[in-house]
Each structure stands twice: as structure tokens, then as C-alpha cells.
LUMLUMDREN-2810 file (N, C-alpha, C; in Angstrom, 1 decimal):
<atoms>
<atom><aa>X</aa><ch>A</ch><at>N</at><xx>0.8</xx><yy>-1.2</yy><zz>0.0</zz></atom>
<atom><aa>X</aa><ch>A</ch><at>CA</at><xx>0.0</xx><yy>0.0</yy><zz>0.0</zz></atom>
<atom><aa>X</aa><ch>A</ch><at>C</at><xx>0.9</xx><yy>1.2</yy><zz>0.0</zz></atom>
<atom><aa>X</aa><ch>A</ch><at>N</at><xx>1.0</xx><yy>2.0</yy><zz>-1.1</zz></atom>
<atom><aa>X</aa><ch>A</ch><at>CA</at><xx>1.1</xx><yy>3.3</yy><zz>-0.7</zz></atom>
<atom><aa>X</aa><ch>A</ch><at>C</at><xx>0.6</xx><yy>4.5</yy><zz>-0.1</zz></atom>
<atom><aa>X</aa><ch>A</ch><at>N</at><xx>1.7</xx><yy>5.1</yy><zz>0.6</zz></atom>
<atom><aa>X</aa><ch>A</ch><at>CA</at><xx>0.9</xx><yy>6.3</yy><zz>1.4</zz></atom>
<atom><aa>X</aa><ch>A</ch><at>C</at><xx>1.7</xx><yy>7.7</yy><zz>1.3</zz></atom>
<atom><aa>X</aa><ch>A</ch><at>N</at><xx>1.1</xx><yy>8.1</yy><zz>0.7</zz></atom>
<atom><aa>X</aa><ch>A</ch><at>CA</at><xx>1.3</xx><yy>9.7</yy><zz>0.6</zz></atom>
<atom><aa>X</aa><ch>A</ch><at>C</at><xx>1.4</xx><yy>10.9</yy><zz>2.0</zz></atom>
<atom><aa>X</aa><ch>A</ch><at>N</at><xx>2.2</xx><yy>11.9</yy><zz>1.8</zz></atom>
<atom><aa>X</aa><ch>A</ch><at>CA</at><xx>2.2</xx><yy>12.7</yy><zz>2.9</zz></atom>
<atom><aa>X</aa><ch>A</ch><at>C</at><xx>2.4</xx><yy>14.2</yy><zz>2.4</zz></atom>
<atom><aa>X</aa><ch>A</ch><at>N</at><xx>1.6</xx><yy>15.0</yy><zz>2.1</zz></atom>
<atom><aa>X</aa><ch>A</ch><at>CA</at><xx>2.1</xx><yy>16.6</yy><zz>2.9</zz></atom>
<atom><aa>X</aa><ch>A</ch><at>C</at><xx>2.8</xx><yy>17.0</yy><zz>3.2</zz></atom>
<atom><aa>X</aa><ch>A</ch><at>N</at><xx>3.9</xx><yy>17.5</yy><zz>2.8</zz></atom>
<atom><aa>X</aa><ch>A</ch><at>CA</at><xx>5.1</xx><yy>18.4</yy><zz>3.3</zz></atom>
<atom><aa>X</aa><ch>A</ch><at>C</at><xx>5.5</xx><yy>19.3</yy><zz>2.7</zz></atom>
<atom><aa>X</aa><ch>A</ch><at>N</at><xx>5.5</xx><yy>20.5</yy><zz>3.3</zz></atom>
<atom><aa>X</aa><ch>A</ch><at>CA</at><xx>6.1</xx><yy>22.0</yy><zz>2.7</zz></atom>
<atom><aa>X</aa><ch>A</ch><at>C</at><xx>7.7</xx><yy>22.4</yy><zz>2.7</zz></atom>
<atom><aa>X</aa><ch>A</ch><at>N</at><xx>7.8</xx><yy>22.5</yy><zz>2.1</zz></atom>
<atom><aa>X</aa><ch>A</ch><at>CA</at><xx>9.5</xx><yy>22.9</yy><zz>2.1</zz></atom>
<atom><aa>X</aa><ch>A</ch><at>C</at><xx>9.5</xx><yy>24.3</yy><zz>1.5</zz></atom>
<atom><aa>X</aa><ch>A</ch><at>N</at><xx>11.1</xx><yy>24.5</yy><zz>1.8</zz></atom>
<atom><aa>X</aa><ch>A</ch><at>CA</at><xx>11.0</xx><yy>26.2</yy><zz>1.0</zz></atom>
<atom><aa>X</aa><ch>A</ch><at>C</at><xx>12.0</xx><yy>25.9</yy><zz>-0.2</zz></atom>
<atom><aa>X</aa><ch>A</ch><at>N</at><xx>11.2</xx><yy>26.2</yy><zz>-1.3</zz></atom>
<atom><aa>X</aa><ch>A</ch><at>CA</at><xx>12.5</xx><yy>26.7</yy><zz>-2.5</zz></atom>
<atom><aa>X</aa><ch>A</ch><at>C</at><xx>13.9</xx><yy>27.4</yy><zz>-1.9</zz></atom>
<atom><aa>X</aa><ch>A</ch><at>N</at><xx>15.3</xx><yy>26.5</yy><zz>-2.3</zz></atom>
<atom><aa>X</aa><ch>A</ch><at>CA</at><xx>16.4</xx><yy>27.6</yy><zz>-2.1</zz></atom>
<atom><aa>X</aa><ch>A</ch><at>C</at><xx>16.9</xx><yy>28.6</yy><zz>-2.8</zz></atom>
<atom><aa>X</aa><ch>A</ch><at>N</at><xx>16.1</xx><yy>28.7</yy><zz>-4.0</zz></atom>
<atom><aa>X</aa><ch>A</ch><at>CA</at><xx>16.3</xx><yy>30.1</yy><zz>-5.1</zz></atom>
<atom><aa>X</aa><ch>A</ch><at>C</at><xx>15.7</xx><yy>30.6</yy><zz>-4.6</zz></atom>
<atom><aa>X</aa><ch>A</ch><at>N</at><xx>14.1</xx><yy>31.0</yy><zz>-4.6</zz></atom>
<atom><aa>X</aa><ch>A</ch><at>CA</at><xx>13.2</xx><yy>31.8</yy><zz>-4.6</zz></atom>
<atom><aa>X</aa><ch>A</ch><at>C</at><xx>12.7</xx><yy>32.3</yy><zz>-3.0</zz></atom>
<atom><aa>X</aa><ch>A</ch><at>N</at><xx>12.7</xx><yy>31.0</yy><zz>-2.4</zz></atom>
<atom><aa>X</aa><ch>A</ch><at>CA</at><xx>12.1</xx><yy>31.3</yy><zz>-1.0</zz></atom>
<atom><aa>X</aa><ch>A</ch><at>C</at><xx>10.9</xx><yy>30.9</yy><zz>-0.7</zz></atom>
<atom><aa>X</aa><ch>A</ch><at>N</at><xx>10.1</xx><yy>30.6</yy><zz>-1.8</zz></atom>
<atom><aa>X</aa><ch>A</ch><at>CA</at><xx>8.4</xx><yy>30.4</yy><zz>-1.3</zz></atom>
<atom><aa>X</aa><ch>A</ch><at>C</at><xx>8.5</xx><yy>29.2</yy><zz>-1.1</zz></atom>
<atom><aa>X</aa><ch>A</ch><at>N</at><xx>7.6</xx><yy>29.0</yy><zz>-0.1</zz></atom>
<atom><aa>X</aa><ch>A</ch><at>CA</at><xx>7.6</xx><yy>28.0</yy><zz>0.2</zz></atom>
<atom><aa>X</aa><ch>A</ch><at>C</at><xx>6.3</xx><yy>27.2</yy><zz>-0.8</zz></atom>
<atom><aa>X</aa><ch>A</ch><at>N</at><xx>6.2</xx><yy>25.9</yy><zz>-0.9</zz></atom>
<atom><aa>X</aa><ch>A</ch><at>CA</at><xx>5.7</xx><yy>24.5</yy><zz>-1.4</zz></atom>
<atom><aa>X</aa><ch>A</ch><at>C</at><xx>5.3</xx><yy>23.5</yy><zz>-1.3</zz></atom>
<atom><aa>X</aa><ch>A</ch><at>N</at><xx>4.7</xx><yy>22.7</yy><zz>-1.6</zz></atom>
<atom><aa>X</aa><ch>A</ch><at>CA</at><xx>4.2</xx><yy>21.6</yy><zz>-0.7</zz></atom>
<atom><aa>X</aa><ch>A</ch><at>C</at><xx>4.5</xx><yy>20.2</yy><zz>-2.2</zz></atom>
<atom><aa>X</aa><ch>A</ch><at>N</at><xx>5.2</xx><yy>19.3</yy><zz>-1.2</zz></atom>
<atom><aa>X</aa><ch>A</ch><at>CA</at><xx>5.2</xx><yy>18.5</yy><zz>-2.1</zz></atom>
<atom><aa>X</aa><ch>A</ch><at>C</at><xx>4.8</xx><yy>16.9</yy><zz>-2.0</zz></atom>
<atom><aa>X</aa><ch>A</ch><at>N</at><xx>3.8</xx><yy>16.5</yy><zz>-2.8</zz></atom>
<atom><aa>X</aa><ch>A</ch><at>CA</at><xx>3.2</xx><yy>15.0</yy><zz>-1.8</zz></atom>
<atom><aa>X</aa><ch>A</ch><at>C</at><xx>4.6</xx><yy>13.9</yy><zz>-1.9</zz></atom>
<atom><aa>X</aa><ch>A</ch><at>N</at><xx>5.2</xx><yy>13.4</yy><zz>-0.7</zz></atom>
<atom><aa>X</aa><ch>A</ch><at>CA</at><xx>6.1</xx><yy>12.6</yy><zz>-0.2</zz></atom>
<atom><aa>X</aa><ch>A</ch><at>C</at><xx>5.8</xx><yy>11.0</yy><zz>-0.2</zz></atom>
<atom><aa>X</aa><ch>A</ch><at>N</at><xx>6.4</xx><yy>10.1</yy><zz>-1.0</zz></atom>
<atom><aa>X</aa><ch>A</ch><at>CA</at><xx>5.8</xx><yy>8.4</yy><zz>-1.0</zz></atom>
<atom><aa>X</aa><ch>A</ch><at>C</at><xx>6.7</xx><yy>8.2</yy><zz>0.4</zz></atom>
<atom><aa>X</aa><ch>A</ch><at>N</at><xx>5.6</xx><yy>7.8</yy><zz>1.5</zz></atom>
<atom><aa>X</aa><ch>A</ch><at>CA</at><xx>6.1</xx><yy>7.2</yy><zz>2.7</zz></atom>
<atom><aa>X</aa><ch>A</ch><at>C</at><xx>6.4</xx><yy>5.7</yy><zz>2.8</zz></atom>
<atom><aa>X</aa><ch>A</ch><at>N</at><xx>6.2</xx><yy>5.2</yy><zz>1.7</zz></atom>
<atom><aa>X</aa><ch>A</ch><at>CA</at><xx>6.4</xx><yy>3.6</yy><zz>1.3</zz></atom>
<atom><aa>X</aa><ch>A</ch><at>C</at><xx>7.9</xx><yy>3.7</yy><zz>0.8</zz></atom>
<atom><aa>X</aa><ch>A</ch><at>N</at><xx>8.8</xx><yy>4.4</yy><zz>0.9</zz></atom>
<atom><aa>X</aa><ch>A</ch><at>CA</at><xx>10.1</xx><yy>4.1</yy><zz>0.4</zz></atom>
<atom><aa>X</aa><ch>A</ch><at>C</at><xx>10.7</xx><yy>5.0</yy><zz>1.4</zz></atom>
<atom><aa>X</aa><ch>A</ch><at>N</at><xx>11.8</xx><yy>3.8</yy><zz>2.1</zz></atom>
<atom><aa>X</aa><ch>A</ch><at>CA</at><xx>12.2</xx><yy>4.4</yy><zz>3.4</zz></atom>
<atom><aa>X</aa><ch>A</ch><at>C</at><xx>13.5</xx><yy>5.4</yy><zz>3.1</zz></atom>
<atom><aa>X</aa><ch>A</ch><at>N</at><xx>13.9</xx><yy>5.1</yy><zz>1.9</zz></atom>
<atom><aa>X</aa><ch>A</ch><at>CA</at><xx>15.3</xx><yy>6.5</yy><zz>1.7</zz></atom>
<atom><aa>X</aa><ch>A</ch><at>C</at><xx>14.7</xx><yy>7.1</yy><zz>0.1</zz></atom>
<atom><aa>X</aa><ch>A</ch><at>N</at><xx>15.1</xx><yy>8.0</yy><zz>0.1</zz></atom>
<atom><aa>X</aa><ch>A</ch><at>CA</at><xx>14.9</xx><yy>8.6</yy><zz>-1.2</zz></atom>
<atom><aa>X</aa><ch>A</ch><at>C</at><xx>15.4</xx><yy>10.1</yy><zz>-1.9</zz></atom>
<atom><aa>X</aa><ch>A</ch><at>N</at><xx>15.6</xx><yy>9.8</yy><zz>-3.1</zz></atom>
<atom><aa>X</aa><ch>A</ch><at>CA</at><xx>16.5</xx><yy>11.3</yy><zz>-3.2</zz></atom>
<atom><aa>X</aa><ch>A</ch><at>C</at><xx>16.1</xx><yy>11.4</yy><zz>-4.8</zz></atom>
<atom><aa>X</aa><ch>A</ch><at>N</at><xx>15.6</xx><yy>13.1</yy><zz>-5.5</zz></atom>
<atom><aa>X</aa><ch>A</ch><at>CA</at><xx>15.6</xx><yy>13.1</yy><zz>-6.5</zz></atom>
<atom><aa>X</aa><ch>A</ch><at>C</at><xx>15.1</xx><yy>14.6</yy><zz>-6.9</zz></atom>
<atom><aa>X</aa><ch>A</ch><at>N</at><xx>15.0</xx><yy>15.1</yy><zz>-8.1</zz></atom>
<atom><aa>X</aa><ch>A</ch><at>CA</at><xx>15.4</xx><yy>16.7</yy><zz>-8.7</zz></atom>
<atom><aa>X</aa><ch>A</ch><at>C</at><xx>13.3</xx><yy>16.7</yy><zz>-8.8</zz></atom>
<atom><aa>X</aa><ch>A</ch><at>N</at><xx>13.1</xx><yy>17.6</yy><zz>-8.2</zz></atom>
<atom><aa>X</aa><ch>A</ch><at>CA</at><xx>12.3</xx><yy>18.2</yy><zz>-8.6</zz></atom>
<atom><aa>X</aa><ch>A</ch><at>C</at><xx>12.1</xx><yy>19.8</yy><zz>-8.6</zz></atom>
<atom><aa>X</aa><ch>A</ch><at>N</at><xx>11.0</xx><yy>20.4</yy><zz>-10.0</zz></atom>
<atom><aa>X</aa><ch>A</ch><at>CA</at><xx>11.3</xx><yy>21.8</yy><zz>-10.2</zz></atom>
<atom><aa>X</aa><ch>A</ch><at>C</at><xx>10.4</xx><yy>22.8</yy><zz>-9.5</zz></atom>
<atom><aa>X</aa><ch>A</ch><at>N</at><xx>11.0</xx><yy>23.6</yy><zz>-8.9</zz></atom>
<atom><aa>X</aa><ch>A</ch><at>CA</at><xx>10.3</xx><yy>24.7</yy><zz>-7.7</zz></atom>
<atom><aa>X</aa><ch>A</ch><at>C</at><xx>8.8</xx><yy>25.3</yy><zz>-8.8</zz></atom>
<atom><aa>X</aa><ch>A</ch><at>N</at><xx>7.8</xx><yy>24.9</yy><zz>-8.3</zz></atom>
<atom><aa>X</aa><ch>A</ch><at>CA</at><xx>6.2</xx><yy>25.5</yy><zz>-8.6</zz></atom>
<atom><aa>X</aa><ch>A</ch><at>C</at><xx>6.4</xx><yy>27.0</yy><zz>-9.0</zz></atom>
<atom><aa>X</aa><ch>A</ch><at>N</at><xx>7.1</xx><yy>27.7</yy><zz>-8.4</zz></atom>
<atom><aa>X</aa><ch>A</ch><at>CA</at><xx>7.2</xx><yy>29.0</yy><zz>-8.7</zz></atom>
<atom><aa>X</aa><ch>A</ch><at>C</at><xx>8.1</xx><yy>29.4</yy><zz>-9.2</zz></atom>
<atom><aa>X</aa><ch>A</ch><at>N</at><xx>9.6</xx><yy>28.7</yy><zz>-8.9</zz></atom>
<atom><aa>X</aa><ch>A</ch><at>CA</at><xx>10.6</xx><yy>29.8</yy><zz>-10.4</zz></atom>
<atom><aa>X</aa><ch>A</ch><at>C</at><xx>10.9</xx><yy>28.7</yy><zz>-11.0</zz></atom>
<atom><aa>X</aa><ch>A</ch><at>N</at><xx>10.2</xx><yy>27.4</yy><zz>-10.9</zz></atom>
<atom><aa>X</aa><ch>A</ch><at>CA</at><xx>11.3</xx><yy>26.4</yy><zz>-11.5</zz></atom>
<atom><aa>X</aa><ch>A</ch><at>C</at><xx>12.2</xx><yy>26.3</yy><zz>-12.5</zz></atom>
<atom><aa>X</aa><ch>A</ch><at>N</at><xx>13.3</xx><yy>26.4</yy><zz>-11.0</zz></atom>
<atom><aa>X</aa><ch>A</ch><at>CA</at><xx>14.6</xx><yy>26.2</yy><zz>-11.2</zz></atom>
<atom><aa>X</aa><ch>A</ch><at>C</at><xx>14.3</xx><yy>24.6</yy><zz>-10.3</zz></atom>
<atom><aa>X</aa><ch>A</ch><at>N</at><xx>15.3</xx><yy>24.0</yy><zz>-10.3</zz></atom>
<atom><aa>X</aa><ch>A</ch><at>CA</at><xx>15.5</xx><yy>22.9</yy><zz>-10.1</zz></atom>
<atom><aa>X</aa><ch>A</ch><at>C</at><xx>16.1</xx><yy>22.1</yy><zz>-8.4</zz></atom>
<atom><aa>X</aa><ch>A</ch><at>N</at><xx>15.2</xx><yy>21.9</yy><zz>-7.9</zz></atom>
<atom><aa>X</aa><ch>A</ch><at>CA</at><xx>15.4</xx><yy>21.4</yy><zz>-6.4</zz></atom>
<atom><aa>X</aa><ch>A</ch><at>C</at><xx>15.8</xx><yy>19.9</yy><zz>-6.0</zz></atom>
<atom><aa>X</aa><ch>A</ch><at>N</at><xx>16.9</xx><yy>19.5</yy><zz>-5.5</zz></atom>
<atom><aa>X</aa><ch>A</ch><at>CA</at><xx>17.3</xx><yy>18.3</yy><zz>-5.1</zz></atom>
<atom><aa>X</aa><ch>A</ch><at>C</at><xx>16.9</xx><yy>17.8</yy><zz>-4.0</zz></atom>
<atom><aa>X</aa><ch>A</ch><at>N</at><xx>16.0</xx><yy>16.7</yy><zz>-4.0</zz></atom>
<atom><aa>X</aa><ch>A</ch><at>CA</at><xx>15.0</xx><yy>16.4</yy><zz>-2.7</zz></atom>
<atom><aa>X</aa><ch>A</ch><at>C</at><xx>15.4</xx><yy>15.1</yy><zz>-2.1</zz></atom>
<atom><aa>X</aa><ch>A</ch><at>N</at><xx>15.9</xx><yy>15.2</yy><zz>-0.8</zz></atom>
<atom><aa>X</aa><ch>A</ch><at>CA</at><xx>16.5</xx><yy>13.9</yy><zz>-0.3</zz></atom>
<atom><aa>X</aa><ch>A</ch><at>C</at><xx>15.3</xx><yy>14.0</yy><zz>1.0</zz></atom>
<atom><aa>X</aa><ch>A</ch><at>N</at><xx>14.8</xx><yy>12.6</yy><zz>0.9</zz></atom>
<atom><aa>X</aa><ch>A</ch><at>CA</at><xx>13.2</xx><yy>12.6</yy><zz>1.6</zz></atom>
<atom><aa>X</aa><ch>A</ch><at>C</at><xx>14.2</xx><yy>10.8</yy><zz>2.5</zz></atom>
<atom><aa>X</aa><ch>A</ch><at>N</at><xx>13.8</xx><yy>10.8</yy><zz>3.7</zz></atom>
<atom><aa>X</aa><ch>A</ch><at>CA</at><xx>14.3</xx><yy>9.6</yy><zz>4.8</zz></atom>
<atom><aa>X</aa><ch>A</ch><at>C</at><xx>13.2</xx><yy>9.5</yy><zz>5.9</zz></atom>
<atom><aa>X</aa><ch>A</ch><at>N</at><xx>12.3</xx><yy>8.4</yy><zz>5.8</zz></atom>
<atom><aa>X</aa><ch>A</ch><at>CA</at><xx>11.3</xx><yy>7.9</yy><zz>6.8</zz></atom>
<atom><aa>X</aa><ch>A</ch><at>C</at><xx>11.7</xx><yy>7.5</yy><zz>8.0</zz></atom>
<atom><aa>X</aa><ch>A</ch><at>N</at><xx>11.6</xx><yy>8.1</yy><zz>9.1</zz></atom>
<atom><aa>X</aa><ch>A</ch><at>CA</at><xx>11.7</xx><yy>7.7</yy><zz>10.5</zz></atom>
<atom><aa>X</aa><ch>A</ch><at>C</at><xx>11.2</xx><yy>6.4</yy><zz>11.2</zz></atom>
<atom><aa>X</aa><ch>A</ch><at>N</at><xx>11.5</xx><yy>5.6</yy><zz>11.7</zz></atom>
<atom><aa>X</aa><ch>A</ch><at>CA</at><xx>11.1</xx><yy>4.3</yy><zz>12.2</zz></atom>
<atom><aa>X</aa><ch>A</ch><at>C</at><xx>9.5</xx><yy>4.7</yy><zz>12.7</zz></atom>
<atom><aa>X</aa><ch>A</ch><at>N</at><xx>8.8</xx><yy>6.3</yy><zz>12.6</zz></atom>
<atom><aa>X</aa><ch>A</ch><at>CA</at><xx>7.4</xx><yy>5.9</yy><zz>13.2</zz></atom>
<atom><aa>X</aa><ch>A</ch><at>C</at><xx>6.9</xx><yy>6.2</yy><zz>11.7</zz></atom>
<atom><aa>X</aa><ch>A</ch><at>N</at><xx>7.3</xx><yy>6.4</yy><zz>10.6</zz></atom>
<atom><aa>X</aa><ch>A</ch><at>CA</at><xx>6.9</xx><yy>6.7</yy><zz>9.4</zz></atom>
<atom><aa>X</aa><ch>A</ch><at>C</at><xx>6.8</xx><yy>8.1</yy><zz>8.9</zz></atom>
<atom><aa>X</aa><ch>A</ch><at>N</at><xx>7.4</xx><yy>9.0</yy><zz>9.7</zz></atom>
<atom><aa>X</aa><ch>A</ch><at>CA</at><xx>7.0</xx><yy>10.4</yy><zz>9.3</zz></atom>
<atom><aa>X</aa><ch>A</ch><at>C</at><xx>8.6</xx><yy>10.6</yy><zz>8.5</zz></atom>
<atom><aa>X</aa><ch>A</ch><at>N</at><xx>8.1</xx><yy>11.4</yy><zz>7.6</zz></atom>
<atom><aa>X</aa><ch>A</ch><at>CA</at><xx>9.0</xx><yy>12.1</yy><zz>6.2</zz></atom>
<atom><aa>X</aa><ch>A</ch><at>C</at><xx>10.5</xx><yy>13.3</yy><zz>6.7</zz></atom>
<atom><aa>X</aa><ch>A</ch><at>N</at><xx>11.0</xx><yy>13.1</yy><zz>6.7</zz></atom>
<atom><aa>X</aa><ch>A</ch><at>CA</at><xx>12.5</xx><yy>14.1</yy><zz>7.4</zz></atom>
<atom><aa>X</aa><ch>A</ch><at>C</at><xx>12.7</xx><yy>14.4</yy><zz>5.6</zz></atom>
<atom><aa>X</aa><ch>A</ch><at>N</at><xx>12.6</xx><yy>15.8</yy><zz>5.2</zz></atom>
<atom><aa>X</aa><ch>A</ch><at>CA</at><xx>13.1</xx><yy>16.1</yy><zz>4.1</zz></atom>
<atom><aa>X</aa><ch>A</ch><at>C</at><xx>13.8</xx><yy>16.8</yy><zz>4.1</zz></atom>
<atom><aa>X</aa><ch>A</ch><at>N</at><xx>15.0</xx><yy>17.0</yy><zz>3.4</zz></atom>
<atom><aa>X</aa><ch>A</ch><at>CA</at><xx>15.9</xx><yy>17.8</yy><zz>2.9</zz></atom>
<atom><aa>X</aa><ch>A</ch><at>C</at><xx>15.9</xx><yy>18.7</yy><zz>1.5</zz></atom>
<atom><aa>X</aa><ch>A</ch><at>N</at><xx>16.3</xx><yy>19.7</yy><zz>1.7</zz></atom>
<atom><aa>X</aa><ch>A</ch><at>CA</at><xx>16.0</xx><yy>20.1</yy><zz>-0.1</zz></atom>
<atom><aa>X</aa><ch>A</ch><at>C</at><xx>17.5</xx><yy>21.2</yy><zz>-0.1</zz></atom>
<atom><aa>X</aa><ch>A</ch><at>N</at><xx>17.8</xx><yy>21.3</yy><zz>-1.0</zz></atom>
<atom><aa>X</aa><ch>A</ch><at>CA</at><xx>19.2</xx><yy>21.8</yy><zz>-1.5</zz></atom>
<atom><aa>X</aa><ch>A</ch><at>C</at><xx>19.3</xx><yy>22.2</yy><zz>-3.0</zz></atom>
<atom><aa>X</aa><ch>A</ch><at>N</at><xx>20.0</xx><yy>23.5</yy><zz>-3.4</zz></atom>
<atom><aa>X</aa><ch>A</ch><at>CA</at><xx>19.9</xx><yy>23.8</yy><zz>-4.8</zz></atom>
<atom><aa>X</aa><ch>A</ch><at>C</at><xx>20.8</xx><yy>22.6</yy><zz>-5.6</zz></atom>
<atom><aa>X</aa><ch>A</ch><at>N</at><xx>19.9</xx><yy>22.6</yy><zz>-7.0</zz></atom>
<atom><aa>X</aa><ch>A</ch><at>CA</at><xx>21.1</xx><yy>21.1</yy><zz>-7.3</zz></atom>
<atom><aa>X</aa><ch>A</ch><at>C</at><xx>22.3</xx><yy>21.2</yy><zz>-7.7</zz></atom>
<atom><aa>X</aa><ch>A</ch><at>N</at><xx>23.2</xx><yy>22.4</yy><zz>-8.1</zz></atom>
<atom><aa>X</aa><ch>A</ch><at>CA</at><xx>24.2</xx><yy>22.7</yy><zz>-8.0</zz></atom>
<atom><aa>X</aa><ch>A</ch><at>C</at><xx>25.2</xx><yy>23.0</yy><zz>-6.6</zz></atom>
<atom><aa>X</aa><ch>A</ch><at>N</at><xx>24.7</xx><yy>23.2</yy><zz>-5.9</zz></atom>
<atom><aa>X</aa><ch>A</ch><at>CA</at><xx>25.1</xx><yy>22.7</yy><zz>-4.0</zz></atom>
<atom><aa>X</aa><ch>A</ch><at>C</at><xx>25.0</xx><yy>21.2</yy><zz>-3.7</zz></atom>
<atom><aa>X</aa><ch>A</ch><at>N</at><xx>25.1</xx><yy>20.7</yy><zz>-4.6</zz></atom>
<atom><aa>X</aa><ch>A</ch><at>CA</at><xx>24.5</xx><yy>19.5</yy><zz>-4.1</zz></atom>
<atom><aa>X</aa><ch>A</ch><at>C</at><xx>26.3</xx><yy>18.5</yy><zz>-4.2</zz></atom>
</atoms>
């Protein structure tokens, strides 16, 4: 079963913040998605906690 989660992060270009739906069925995960508002391009490293909640990271992809 997958399960989806809600989480907002902030663009590191722009600043606004975003919300992006998180697969809580994959316990490590990392991958480029583009900011809703200036997309430019965001590096999203998403890691499930043993109670299942989403710990994300985001970084510009050139910082990366």
C-alpha cells in the first residue's frame, strides 16, 4: 500500500515555500524536482523515520 504525505518545504532560489506530496512507502529517497514557482530545479532527499514520518531535505542542485 502506498501512502502519501504533505510536506512543505522552502525553495532555495526563490524562497516560497511548497508543498510536495512525499511516498512514505520508500524508506530512503532522493531526487530533482522543479520549484512550482521559479522552477529552477530542487534536489529532494526525503528519509522515513522508524514511526513513518517524512524528514526532508531540499538543496539547490548545483550545492548538491
Amino acid at each position: 500500500m502506498q501512502r502519501t504525505e504533505a510536506v512543505e518545504i522552502q525553495c532555495p532560489y526563490c524562497g516560497e515555500n511548497i508543498e510536495l506530496s512525499v511516498d512514505c512507502s520508500v524508506e530512503k529517497q532522493s531526487y530533482i524536482e522543479d520549484c512550482q514557482i521559479c522552477c529552477r530545479p530542487i534536489e529532494i532527499v526525503v528519509a522515513i523515520d522508524a514511526e513513518g514520518v517524512p524528514n526532508v531535505e531540499v538543496s539547490a542542485e548545483d550545492d548538491a
